[in-house]
N, C-alpha and C positions, 0 to 999 in steps of 0.2 A: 879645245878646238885645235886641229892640224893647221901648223901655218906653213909657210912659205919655207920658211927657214926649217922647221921641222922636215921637208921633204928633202932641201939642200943637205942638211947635214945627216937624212940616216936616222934621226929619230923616228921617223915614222916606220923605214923596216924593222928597227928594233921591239916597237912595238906590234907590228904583225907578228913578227918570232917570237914574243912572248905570248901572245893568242894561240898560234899552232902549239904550243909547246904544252896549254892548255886543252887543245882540242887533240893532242898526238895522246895525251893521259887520258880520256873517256870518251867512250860512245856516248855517253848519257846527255839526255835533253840538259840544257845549264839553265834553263829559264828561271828556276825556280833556286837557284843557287847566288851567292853572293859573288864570284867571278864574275859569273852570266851577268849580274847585275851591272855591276861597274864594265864589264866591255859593252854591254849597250849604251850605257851613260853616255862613254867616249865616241862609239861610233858614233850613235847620235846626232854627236854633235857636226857631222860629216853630211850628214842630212842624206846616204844617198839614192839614189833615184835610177829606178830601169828607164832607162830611154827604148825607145824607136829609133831607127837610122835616119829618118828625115828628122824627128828631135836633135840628134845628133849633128846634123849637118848644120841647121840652124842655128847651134850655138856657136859652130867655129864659124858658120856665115860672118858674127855679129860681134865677136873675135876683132881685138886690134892686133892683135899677134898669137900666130900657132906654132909649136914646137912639138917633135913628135920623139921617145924614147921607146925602152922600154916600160914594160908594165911594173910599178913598181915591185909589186908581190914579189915579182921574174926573179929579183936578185937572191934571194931565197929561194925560189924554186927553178933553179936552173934547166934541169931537167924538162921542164915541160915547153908546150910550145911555144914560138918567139909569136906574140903577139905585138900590138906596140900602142903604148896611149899617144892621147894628143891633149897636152897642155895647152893650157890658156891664156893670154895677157900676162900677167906677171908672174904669174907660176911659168911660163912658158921662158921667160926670161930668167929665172931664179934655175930652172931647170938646164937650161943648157950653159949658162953661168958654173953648172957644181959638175961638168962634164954630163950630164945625165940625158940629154938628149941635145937636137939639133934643131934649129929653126928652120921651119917650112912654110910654105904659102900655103893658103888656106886651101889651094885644089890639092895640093899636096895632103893637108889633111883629110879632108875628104875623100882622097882615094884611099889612105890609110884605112878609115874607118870601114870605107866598104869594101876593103877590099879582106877586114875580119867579120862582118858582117852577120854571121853566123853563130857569133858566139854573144853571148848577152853584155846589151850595152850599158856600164853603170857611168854616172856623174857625181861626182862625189865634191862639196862646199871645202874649200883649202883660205883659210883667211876671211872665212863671211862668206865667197860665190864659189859658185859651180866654175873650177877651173881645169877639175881634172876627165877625163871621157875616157873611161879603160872599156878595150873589148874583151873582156873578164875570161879566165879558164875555171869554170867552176869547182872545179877537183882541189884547187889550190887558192883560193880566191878568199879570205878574208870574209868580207859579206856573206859568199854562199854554205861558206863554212859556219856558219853564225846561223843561216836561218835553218840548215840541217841540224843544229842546234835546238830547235826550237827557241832562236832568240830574233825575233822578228827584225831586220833594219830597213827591208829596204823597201821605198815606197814605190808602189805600181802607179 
């Protein structure tokens, strides 16, 4: 499981970069492969989830604290567009603690979110809950790269 700390320190884009580094070596569906197997494991256990925008708003509603950064992916893929997540309660605190984003109010987030609106919403479990709300780039995205995979993670 991705924890807190995992996000503070970079373990978590390391292991995205080890995924692309996976997915940069084959087209091929991985489902049926023993990589495929173990990065579902792990995502998994990230549990994550396409939102709705009112889903989304909801959650930062209910939010004791929001912090809004980049996407994590972003740091790896520089290139592509600035989107920006919005952490949660103590991811949100653990986040702008490692420089990684900044604290906002919750209309703050909310504008955030819709104001990427457009692009697919995931939530993803960091420590046991739903901390993290990325407005995803699917070109470069982890998940979307996984279910172009044919490795199913993410639940509708």
């Amino acid at each position: 499981m991705a924890t807190i700390q995992d996000y503070k320190s970079g373990k978590v884009c390391e292991q995205i970069k080890r995924a692309f580094s996976v997915f940069e070596s084959t087209e091929a569906p991985l489902n049926d492969t023993e990589v495929g197997k173990v990065m579902l494991k792990n995502v998994r256990e990230l549990e994550p989830k396409k939102l709705a925008i009112d889903e989304a708003i909801k959650l930062i509603q209910e939010a004791k604290q929001c912090a809004i950064g980049d996407r994590v992916c972003r740091s790896l893929h520089t290139e592509t567009p600035l989107t920006e997540s919005v952490f949660l309660d103590d991811l949100a605190a653990g986040m702008v603690e490692a420089g990684k984003a900044r604290f906002a109010t919750k209309e703050e987030a909310i504008d955030n979110m819709s104001k990427y609106q457009k692009n697919p919403i995931i939530v993803s479990k960091v420590s046991g809950k739903y901390l993290e709300i990325c407005p995803t780039w699917p070109k470069k995205c982890l998940y979307w790269n996984m279910e172009k995979r044919k490795l199913r993670c993410i639940n509708r």
